[in-house]
N, C-alpha and C positions, 0 to 999 in steps of 0.2 A: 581737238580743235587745231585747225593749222594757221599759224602764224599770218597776219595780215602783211606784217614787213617782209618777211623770209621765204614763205610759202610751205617751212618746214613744222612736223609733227610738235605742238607746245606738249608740258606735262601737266598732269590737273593736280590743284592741292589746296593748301589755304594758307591766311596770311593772318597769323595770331596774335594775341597783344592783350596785357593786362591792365588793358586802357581801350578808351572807345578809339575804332578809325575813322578819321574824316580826311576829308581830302578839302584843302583850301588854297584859295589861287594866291595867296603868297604869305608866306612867314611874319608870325605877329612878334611885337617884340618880346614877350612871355605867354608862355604855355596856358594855352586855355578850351574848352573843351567846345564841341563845336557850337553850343548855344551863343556861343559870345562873338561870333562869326558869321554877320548877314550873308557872306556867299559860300558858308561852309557844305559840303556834304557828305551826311555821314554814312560812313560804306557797311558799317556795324556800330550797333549801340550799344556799350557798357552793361554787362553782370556781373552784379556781383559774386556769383558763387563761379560763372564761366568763363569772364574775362569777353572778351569781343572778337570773333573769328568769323571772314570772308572768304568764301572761294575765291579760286583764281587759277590762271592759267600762267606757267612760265614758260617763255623761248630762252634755253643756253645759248643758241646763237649771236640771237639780237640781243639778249642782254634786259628783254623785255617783260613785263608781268600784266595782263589784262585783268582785268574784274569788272565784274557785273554786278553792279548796288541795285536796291530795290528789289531784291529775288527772295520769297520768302520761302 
């Protein structure tokens, strides 16, 4: 995939965690998981035995990380 900002080659990979990802448009004042969050979305949902892992694309360039939620 090439870079929307840079125009240069990203690297594919994933973006891991032993916790669910969500993505929320601004920091709450304690840690809560995205059910507790009307405009949260979540990029991976929580297993127990796998933990929560996303694809994703990095540019070292830009400094940037794209992802694509909703891919099953």
């Amino acid at each position: 995939m090439l870079c929307p900002y840079c125009g240069k080659e990203m690297g594919f990979g994933v973006i891991q965690s032993p916790h669910e990802i969500s993505w929320k448009p601004k920091k709450g004042k304690i840690f809560a998981t995205a059910q507790f969050s009307k405009d949260a979305v979540i990029l991976s949902e929580f297993s127990f035995l796998k933990g929560s892992c996303v694809e994703a694309y990095c540019c070292d360039e830009c400094k940037k990380i794209i992802i694509d939620y909703g891919v099953d």
